[in-house]
PDBQT receptor file of N, H, CA, C and O in Angstrom, charges set to zero:
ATOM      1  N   UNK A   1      39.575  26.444 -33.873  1.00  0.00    +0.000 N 
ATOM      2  CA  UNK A   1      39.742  27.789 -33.360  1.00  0.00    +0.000 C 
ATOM      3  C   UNK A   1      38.995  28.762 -34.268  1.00  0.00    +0.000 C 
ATOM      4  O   UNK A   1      39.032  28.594 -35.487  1.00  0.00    +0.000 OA
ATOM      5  N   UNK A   2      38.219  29.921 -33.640  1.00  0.00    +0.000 N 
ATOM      6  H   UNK A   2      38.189  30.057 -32.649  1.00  0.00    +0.000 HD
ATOM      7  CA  UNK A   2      37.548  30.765 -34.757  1.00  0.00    +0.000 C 
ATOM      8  C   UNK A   2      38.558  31.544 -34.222  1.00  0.00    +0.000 C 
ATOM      9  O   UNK A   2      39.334  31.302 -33.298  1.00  0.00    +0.000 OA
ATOM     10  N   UNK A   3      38.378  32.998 -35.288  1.00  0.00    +0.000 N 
ATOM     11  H   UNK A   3      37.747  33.195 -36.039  1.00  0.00    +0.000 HD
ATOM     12  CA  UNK A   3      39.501  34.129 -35.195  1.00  0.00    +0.000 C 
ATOM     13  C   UNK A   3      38.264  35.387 -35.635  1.00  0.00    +0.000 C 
ATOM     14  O   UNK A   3      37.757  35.744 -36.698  1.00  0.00    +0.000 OA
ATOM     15  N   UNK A   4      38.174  35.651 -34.712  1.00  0.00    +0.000 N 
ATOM     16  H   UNK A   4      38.586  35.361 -33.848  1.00  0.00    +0.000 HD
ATOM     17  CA  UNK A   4      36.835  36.929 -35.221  1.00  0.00    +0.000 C 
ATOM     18  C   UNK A   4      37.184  38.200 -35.222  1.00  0.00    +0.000 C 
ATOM     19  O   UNK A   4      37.295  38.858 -34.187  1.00  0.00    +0.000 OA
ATOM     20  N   UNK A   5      37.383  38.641 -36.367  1.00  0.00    +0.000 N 
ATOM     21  H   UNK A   5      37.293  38.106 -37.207  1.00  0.00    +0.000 HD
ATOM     22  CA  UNK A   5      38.486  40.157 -36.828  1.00  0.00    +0.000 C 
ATOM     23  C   UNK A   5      37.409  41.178 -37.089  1.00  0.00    +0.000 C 
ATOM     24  O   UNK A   5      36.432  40.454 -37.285  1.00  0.00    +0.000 OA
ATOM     25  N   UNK A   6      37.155  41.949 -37.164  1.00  0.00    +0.000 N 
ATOM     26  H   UNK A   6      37.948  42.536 -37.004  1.00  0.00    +0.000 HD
ATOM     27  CA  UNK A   6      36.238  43.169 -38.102  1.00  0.00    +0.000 C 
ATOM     28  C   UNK A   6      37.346  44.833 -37.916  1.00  0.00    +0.000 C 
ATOM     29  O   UNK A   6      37.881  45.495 -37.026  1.00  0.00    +0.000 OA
ATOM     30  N   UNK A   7      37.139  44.839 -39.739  1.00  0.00    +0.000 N 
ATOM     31  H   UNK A   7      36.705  44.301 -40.462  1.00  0.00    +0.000 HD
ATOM     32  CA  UNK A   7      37.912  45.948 -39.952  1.00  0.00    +0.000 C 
ATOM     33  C   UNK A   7      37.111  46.613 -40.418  1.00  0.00    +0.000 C 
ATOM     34  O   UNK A   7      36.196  46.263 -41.164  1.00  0.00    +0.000 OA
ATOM     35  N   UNK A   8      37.451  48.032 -39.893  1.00  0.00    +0.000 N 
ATOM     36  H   UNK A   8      38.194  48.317 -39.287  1.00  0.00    +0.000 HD
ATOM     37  CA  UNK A   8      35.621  49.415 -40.410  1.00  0.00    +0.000 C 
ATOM     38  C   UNK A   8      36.184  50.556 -40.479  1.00  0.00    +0.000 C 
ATOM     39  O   UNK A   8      36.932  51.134 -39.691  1.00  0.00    +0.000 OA
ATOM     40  N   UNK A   9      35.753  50.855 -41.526  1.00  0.00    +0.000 N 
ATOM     41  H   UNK A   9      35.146  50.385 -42.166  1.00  0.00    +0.000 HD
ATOM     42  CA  UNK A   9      36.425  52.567 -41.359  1.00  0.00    +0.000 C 
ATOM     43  C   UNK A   9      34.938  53.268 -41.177  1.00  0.00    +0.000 C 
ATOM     44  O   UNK A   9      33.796  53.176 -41.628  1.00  0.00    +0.000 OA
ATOM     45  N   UNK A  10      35.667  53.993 -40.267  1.00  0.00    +0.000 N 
ATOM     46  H   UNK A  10      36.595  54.068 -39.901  1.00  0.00    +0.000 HD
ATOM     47  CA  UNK A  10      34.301  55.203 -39.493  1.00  0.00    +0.000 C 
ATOM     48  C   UNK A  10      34.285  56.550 -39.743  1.00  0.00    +0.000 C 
ATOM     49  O   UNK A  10      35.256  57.198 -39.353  1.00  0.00    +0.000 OA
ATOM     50  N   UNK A  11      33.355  57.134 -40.333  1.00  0.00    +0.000 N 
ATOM     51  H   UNK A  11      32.566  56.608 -40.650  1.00  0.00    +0.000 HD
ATOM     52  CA  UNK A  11      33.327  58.360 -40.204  1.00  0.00    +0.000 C 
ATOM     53  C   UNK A  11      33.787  58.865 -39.092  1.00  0.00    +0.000 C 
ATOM     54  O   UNK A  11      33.567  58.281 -38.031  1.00  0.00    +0.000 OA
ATOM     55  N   UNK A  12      34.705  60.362 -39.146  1.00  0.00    +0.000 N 
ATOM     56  H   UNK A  12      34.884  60.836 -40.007  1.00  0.00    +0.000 HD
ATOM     57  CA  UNK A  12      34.985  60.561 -37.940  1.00  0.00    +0.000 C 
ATOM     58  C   UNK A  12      33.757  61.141 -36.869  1.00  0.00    +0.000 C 
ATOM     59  O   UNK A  12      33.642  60.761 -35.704  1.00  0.00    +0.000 OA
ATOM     60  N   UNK A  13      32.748  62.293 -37.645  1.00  0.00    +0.000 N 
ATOM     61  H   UNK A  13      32.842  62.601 -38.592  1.00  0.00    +0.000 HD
ATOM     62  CA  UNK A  13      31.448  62.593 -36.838  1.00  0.00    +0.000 C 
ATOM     63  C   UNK A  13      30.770  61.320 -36.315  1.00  0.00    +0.000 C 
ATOM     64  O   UNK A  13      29.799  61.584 -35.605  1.00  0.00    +0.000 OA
ATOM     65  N   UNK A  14      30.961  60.312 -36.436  1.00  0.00    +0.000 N 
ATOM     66  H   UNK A  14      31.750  60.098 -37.012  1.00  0.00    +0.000 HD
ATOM     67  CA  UNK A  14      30.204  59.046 -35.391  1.00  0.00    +0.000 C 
ATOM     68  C   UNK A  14      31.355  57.931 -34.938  1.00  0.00    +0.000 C 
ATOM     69  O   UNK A  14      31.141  56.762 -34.617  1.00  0.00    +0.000 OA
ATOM     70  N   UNK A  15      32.810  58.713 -35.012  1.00  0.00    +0.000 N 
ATOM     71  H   UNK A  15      32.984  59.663 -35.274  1.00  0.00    +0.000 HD
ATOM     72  CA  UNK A  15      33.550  57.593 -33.890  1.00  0.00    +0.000 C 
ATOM     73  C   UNK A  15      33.306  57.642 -32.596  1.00  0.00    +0.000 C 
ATOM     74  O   UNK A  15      33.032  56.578 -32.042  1.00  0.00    +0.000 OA
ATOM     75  N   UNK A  16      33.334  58.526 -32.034  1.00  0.00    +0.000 N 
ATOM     76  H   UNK A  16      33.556  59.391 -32.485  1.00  0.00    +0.000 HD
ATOM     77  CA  UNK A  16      32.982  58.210 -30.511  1.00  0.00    +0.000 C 
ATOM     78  C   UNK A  16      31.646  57.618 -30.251  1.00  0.00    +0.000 C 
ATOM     79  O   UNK A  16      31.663  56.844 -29.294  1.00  0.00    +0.000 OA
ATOM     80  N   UNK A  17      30.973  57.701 -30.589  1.00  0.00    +0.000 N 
ATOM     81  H   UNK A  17      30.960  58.329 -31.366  1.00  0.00    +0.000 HD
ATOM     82  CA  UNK A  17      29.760  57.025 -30.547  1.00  0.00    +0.000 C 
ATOM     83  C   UNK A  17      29.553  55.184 -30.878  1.00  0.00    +0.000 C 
ATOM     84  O   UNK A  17      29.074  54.239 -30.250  1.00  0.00    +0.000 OA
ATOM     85  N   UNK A  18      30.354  55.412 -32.495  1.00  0.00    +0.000 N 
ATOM     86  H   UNK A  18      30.743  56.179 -33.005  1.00  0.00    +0.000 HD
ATOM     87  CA  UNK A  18      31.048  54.370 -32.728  1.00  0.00    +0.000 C 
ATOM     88  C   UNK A  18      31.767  53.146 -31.171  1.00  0.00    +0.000 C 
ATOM     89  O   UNK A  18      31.272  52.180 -30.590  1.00  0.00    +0.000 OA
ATOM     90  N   UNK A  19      32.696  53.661 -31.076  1.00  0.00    +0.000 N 
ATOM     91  H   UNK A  19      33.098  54.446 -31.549  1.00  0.00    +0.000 HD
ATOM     92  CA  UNK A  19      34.160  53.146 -29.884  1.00  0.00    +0.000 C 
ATOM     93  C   UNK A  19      33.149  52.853 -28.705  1.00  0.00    +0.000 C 
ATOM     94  O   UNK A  19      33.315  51.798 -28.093  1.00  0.00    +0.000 OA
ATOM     95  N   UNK A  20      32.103  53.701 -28.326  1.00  0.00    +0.000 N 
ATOM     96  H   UNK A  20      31.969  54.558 -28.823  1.00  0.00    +0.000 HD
ATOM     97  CA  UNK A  20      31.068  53.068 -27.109  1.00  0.00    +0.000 C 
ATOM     98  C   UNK A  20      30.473  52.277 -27.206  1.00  0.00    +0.000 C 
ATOM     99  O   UNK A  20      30.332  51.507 -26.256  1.00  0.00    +0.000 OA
ATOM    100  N   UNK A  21      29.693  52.030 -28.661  1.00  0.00    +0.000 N 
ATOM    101  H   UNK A  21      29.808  52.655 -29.433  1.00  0.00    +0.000 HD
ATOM    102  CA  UNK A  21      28.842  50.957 -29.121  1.00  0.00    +0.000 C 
ATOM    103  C   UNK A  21      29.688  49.748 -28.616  1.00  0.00    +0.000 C 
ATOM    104  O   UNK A  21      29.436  49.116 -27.590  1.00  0.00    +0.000 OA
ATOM    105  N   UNK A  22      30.884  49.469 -29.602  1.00  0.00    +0.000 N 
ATOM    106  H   UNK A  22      31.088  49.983 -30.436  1.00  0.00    +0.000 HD
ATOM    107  CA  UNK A  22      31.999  48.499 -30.036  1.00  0.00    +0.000 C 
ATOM    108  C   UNK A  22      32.043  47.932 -28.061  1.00  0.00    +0.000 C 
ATOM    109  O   UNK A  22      31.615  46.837 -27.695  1.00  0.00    +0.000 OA
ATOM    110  N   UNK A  23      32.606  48.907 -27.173  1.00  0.00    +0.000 N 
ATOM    111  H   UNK A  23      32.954  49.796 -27.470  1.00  0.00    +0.000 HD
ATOM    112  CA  UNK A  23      33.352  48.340 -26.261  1.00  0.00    +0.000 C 
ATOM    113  C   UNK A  23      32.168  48.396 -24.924  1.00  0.00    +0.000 C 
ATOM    114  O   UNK A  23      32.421  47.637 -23.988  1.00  0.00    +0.000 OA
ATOM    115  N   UNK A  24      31.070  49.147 -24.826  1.00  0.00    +0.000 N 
ATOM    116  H   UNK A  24      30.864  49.763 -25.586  1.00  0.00    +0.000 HD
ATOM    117  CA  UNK A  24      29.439  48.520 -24.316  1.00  0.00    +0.000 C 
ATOM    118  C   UNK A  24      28.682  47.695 -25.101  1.00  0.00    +0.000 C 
ATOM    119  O   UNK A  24      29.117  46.573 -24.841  1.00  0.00    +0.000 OA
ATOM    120  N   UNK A  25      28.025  47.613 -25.707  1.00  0.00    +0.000 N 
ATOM    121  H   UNK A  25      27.672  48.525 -25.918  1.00  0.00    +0.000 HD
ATOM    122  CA  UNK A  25      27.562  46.723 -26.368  1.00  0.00    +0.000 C 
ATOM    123  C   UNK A  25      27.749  45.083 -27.018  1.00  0.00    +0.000 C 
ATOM    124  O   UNK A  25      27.467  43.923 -26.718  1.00  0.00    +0.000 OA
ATOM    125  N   UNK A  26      28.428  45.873 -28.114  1.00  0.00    +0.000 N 
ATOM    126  H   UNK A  26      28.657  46.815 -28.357  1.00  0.00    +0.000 HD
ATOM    127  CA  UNK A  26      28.492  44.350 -28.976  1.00  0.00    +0.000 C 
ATOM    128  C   UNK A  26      29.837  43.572 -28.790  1.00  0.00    +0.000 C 
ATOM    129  O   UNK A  26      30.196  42.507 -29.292  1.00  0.00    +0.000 OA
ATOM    130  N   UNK A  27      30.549  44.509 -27.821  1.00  0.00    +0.000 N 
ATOM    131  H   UNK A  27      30.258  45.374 -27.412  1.00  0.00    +0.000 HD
ATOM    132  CA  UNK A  27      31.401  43.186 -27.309  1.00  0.00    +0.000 C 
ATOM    133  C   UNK A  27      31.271  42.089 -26.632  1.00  0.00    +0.000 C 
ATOM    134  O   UNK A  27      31.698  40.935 -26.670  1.00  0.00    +0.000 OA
ATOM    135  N   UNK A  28      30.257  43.025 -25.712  1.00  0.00    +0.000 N 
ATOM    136  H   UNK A  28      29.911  43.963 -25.681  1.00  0.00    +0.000 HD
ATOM    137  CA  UNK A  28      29.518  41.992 -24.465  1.00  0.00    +0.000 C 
ATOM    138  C   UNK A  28      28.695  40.798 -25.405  1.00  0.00    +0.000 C 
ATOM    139  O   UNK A  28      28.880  39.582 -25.355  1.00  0.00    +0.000 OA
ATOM    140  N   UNK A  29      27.831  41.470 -26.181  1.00  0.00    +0.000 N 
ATOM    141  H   UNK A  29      27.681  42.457 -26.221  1.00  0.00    +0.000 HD
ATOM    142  CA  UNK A  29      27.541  39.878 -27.050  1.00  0.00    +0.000 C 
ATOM    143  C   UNK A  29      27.985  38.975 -27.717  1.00  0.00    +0.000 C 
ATOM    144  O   UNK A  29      27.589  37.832 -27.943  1.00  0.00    +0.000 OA
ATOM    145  N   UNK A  30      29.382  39.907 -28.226  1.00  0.00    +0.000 N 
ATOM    146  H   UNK A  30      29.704  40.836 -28.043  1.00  0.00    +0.000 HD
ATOM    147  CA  UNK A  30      29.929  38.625 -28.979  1.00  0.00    +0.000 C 
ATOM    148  C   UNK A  30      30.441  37.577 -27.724  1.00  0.00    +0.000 C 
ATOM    149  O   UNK A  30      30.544  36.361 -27.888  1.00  0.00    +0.000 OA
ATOM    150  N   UNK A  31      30.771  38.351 -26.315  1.00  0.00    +0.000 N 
ATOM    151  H   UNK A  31      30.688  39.339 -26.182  1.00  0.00    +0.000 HD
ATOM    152  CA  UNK A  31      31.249  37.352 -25.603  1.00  0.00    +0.000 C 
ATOM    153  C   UNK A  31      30.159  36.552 -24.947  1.00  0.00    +0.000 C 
ATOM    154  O   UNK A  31      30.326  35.471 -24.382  1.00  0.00    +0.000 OA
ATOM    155  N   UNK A  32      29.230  37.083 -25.059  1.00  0.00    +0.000 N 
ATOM    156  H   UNK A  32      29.095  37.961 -25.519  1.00  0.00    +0.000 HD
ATOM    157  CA  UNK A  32      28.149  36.298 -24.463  1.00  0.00    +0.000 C 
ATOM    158  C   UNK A  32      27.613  34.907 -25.198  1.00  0.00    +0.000 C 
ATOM    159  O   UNK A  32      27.067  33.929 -24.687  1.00  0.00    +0.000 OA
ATOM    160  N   UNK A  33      27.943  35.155 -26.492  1.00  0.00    +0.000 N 
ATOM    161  H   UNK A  33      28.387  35.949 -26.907  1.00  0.00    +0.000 HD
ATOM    162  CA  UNK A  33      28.208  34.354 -27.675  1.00  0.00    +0.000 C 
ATOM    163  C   UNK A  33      28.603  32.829 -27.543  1.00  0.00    +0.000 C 
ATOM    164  O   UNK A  33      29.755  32.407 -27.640  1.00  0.00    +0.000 OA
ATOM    165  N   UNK A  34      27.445  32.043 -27.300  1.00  0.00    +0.000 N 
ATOM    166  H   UNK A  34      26.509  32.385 -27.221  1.00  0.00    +0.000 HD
ATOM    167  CA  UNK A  34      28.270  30.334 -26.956  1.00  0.00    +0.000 C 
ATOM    168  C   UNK A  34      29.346  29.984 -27.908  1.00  0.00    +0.000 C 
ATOM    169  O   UNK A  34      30.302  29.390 -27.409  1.00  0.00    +0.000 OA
ATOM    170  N   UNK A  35      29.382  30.201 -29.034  1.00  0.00    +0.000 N 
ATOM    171  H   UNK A  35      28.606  30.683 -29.439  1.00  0.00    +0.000 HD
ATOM    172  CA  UNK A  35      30.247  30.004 -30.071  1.00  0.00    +0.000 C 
ATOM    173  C   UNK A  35      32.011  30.357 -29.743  1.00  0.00    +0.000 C 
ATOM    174  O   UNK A  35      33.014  29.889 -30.281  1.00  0.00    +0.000 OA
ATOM    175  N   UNK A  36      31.849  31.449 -28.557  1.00  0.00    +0.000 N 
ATOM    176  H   UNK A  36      31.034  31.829 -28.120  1.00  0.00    +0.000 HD
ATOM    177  CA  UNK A  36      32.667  32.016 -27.811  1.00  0.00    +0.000 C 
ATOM    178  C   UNK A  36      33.609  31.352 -27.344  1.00  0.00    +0.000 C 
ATOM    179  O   UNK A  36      32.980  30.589 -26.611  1.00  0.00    +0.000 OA
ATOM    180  N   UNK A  37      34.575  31.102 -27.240  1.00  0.00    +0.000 N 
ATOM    181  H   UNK A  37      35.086  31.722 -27.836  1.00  0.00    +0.000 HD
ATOM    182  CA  UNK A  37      35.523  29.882 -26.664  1.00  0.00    +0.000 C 
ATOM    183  C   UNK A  37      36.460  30.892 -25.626  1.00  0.00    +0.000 C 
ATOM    184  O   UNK A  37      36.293  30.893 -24.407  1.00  0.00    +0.000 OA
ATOM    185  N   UNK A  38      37.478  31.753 -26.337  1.00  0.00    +0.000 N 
ATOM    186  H   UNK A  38      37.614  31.752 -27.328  1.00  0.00    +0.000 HD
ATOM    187  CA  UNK A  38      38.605  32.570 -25.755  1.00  0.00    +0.000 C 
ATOM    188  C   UNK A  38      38.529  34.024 -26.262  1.00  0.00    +0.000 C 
ATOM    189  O   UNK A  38      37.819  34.496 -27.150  1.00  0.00    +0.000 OA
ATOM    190  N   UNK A  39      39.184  34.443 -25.692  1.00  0.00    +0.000 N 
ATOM    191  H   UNK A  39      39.761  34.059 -24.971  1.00  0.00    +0.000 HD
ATOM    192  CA  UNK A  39      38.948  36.257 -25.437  1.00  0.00    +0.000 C 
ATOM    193  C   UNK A  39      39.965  36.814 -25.179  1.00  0.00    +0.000 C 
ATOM    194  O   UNK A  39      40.760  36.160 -24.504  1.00  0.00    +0.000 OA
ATOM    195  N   UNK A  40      40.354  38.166 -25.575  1.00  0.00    +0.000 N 
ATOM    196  H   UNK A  40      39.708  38.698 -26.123  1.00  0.00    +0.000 HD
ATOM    197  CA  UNK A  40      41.060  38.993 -25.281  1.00  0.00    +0.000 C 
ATOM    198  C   UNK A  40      40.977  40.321 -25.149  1.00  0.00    +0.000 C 
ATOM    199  O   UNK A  40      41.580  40.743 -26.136  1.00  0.00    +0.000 OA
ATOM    200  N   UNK A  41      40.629  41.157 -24.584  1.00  0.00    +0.000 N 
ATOM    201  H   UNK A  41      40.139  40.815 -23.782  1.00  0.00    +0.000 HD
ATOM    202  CA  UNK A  41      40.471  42.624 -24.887  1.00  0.00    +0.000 C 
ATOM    203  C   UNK A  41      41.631  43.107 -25.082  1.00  0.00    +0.000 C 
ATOM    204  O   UNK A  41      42.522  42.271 -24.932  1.00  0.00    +0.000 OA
ATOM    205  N   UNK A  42      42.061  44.404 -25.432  1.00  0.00    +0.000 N 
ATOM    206  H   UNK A  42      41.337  45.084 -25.554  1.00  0.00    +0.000 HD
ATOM    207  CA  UNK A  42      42.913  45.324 -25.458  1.00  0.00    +0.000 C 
ATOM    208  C   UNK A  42      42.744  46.500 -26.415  1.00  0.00    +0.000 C 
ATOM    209  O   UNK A  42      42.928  46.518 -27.632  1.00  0.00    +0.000 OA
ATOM    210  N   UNK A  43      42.267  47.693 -25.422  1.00  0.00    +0.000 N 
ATOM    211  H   UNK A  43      42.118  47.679 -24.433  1.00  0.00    +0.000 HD
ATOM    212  CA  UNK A  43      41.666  48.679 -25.851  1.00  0.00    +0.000 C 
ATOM    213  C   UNK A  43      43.208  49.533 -26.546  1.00  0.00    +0.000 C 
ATOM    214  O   UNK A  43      42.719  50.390 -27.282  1.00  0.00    +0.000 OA
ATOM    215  N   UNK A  44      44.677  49.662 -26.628  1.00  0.00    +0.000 N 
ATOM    216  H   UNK A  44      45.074  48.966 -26.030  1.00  0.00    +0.000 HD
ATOM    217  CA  UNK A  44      45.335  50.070 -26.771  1.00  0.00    +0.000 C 
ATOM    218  C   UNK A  44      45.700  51.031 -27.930  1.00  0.00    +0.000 C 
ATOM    219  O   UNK A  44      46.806  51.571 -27.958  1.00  0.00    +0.000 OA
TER     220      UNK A  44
C-alpha cells in the first residue's frame, strides 16, 4: 500500500491559486499516476 500525504504551508496571497492548482491539476496526475492503486477525495 503507498500512503501519499503532502503537508504545505501557503502563503496566504497565493492560497487560492494554490487550492486550484492542488484540486485541477496535480491531482489529476497524481491520479493519472500508474503507481496509483486507490483514491479518495475529500475537499472538506
Amino acid at each position: 500500500m503507498i500512503i501519499y500525504n503532502v503537508t504545505i504551508n501557503i502563503d496566504e496571497t497565493v492560497h487560492d491559486k494554490w487550492i486550484d492548482w492542488m484540486r485541477n491539476k496535480h491531482i489529476n496526475d497524481v491520479l493519472t499516476n500508474t503507481l496509483t492503486m486507490f483514491w479518495k477525495q475529500d475537499y472538506s
